[in-house]
N, CA, C and O of each residue as an XYZ file, in Angstrom:
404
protein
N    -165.797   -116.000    115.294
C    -164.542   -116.684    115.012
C    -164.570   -118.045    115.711
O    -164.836   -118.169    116.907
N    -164.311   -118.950    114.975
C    -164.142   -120.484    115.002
C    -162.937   -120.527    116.771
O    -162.046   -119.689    116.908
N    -163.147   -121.379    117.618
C    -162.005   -122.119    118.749
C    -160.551   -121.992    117.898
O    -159.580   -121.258    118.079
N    -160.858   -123.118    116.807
C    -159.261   -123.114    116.120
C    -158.704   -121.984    115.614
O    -157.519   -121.676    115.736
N    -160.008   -121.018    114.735
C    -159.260   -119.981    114.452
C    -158.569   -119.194    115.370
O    -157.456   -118.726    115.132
N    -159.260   -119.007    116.544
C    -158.506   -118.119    118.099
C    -157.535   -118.730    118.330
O    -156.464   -118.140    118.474
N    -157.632   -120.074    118.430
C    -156.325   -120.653    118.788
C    -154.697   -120.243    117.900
O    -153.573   -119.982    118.329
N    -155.291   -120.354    116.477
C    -154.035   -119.771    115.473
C    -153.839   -118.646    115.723
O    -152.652   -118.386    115.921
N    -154.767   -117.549    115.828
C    -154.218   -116.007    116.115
C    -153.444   -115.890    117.309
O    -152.309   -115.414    117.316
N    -154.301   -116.506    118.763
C    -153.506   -116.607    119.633
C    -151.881   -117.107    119.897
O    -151.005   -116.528    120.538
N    -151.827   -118.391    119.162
C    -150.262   -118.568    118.872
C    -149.875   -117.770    118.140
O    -148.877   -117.416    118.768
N    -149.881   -116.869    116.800
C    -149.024   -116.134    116.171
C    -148.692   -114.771    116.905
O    -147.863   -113.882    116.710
N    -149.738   -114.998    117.873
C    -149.775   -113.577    118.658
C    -148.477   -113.838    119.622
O    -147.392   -113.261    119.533
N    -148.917   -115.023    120.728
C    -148.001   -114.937    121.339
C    -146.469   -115.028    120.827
O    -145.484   -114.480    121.321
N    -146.523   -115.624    120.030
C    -144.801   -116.269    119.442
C    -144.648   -114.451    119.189
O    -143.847   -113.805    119.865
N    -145.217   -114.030    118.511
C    -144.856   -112.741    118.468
C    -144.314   -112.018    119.604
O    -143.205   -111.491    119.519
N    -144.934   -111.959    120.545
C    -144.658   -111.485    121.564
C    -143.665   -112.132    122.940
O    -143.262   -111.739    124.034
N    -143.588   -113.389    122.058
C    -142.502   -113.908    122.904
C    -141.024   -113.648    122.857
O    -140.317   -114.188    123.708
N    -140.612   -113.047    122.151
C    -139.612   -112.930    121.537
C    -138.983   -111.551    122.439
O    -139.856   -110.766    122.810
N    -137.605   -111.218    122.799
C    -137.331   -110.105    123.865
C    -136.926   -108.799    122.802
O    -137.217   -107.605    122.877
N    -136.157   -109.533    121.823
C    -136.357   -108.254    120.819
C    -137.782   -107.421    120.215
O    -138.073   -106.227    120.144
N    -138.363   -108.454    119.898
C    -139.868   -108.139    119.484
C    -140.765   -107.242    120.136
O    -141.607   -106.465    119.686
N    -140.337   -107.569    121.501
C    -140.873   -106.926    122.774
C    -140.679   -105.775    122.730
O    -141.574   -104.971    122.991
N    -139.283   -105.363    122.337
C    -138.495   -103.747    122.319
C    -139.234   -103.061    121.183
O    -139.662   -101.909    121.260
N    -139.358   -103.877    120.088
C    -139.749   -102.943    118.789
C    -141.380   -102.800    119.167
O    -141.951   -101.814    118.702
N    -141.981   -103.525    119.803
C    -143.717   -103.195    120.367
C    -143.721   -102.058    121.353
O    -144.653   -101.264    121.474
N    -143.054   -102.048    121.767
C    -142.692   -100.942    122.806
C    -142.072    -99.649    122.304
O    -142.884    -98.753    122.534
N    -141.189    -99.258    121.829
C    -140.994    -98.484    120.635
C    -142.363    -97.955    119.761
O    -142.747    -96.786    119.742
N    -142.815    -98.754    119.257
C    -143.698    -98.508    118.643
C    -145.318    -98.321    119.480
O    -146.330    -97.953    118.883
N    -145.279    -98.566    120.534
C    -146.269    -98.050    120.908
C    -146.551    -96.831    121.001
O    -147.719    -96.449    121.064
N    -145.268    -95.819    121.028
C    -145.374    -94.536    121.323
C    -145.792    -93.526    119.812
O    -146.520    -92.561    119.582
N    -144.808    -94.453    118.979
C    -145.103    -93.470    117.261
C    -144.461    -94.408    116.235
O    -143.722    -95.393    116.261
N    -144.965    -93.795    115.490
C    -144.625    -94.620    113.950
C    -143.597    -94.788    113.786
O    -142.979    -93.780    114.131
N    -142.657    -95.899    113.254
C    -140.781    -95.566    113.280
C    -140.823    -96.344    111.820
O    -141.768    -97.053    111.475
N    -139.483    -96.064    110.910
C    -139.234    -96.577    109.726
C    -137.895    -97.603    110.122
O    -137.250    -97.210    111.094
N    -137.555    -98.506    109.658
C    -137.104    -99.514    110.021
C    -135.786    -98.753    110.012
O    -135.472    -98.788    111.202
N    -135.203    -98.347    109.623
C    -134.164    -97.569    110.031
C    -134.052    -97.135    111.405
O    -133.108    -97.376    112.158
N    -135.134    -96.452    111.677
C    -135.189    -95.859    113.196
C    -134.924    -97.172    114.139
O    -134.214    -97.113    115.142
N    -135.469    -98.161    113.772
C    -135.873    -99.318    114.956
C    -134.655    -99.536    115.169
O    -134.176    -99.472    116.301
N    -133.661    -99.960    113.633
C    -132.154    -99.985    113.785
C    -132.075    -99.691    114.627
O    -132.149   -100.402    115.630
N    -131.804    -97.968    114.582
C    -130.988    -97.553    115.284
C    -131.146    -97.373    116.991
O    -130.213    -97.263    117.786
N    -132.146    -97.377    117.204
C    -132.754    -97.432    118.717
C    -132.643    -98.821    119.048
O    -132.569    -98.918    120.273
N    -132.588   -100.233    118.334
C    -132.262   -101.347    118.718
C    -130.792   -101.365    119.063
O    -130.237   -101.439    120.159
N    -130.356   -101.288    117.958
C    -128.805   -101.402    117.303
C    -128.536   -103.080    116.992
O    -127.609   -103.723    117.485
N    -129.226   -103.442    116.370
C    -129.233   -104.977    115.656
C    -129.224   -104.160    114.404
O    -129.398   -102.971    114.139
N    -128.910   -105.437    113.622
C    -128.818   -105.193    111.773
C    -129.771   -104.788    111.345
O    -130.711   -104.726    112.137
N    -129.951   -104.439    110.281
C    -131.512   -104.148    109.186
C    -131.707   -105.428    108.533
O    -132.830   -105.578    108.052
N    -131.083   -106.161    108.429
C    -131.800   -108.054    108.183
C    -132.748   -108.350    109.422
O    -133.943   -108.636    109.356
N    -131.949   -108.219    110.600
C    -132.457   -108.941    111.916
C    -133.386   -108.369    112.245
O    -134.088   -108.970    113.059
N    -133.917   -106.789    111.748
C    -134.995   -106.085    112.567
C    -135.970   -106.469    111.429
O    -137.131   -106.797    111.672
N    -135.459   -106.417    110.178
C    -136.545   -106.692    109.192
C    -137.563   -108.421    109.183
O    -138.552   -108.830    108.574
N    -136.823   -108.869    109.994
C    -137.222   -110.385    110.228
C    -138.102   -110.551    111.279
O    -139.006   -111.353    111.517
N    -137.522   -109.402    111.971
C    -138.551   -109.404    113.225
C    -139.736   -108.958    113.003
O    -140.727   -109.570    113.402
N    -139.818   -107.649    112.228
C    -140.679   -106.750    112.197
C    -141.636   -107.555    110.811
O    -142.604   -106.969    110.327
N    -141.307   -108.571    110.439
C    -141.938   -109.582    109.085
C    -143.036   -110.308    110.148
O    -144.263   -110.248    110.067
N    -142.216   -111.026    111.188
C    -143.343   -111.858    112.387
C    -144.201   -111.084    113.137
O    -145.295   -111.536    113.475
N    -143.729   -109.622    113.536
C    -144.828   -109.051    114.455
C    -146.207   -108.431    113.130
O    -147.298   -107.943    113.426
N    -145.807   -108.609    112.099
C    -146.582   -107.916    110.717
C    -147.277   -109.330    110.510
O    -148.404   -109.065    110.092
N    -147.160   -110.456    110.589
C    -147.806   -112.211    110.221
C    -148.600   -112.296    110.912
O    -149.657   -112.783    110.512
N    -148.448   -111.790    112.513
C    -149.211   -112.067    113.718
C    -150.212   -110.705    113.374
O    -151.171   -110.976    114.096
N    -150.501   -109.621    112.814
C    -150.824   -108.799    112.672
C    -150.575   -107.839    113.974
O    -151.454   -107.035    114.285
N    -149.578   -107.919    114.597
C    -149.079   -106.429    115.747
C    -148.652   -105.818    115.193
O    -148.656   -104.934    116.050
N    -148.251   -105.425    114.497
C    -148.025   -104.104    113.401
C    -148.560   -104.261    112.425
O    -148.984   -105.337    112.003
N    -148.649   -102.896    111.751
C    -149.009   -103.377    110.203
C    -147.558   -101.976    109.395
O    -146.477   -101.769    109.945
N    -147.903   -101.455    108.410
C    -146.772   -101.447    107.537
C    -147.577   -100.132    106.593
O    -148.785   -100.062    106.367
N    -146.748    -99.377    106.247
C    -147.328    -98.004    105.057
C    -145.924    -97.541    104.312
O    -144.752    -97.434    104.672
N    -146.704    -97.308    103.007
C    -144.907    -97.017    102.014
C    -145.443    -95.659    101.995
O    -146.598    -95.319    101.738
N    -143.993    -94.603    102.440
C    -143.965    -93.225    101.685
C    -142.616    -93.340    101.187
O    -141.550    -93.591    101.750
N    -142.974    -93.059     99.815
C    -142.000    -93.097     98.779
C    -141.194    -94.275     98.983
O    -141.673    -95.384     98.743
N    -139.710    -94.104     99.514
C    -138.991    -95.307     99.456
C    -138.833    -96.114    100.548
O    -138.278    -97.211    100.591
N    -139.317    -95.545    101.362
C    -139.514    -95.641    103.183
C    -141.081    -96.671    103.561
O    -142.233    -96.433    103.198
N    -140.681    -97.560    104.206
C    -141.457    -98.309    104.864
C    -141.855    -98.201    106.640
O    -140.956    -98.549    107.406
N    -142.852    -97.845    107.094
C    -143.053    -96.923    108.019
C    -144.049    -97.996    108.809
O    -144.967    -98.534    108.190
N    -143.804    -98.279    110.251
C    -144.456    -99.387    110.613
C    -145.448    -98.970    111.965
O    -145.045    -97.939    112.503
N    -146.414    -99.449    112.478
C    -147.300    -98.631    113.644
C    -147.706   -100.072    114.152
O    -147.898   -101.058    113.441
N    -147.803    -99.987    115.609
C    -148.798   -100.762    116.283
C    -150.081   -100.685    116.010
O    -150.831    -99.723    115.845
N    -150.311   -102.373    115.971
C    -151.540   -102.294    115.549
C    -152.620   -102.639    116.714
O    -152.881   -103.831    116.879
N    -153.412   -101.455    117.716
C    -153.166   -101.305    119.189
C    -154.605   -102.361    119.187
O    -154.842   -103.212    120.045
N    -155.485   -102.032    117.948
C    -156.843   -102.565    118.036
C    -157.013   -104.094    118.198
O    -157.795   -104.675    118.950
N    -155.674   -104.887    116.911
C    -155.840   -106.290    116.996
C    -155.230   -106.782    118.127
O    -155.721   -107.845    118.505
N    -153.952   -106.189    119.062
C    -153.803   -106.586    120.187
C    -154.836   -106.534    121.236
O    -154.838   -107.480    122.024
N    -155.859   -105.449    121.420
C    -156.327   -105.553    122.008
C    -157.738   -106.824    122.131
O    -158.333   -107.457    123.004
N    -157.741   -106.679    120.862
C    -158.790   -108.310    120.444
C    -158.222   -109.239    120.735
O    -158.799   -109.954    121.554
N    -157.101   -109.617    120.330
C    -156.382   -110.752    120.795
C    -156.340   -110.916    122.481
O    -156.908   -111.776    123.154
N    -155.843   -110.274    122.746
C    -155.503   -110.424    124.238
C    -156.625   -110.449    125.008
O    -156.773   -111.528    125.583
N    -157.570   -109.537    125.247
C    -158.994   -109.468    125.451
C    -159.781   -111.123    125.165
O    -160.387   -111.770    126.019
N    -159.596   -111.434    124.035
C    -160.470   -112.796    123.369
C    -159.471   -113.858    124.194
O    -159.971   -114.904    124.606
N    -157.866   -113.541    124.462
C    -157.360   -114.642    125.333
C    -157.809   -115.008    126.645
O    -157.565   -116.054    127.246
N    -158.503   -114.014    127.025
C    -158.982   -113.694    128.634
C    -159.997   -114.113    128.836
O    -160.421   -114.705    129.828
N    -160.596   -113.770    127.673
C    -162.374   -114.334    127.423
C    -162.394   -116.144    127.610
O    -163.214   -116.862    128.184
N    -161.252   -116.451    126.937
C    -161.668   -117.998    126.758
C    -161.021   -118.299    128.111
O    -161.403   -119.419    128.449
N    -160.060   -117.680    129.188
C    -159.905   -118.673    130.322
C    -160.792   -117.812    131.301
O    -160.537   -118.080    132.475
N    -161.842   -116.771    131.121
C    -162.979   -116.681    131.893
C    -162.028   -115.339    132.915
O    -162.239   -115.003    134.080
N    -161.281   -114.967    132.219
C    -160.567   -113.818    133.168
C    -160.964   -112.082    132.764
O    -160.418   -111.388    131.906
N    -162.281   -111.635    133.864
C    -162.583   -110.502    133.055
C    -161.254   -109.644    132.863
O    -160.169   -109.600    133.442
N    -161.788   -109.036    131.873
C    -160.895   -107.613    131.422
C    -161.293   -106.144    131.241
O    -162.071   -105.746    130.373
N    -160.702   -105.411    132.117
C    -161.705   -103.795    131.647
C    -160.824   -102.754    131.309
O    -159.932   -102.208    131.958
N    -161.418   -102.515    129.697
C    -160.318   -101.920    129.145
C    -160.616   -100.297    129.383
O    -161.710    -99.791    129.134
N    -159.802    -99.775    129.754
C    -160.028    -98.049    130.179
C    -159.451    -97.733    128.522
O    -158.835    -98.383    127.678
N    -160.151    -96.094    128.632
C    -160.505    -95.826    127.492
C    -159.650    -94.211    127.575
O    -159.816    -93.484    128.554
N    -158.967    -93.908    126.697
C    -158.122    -92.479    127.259
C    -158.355    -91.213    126.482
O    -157.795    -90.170    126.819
């Protein structure tokens, strides 16, 4: 992967993760799969506002997204964070050791 390209993932990553709501639904979702309904309701923001959110952490690729039936069902996506963040460390020379569970 190209400097610039890291550089773009890295910003969509972070903006992703900059965000304090965003933060809640990564966290949430680290534990299990939730359907945007659920996030609702464990947020308690609107289903516009979570769906907007959950559109940027899906752009940046931290989640990704699965349809059953009418239900849209969303999961951390634990692998590309860990590339990302890992490859952020790499370029300012900060080892990283990822334990394995």
């Amino acid at each position: 992967m190209s400097v610039d390209m890291d550089r773009k993932r890295f910003s969509r990553s972070f903006k992703a993760f900059g965000d304090p709501t965003r933060l809640r639904i990564i966290m949430l979702l680290a534990s299990k799969e939730m359907t945007v309904n659920e996030v609702v309701k464990e947020i308690g923001l609107s289903q516009p506002t979570i769906s907007r959110h959950l559109a940027v952490l899906r752009e940046a690729d931290v989640v990704v997204s699965r349809r059953n039936g009418q239900q849209v069902i969303y999961s951390l996506n634990k692998d590309s964070i860990r590339v990302c963040c890992t490859g952020f460390c790499d370029c300012l020379a900060i080892p990283v050791k990822i334990q394995r569970k």
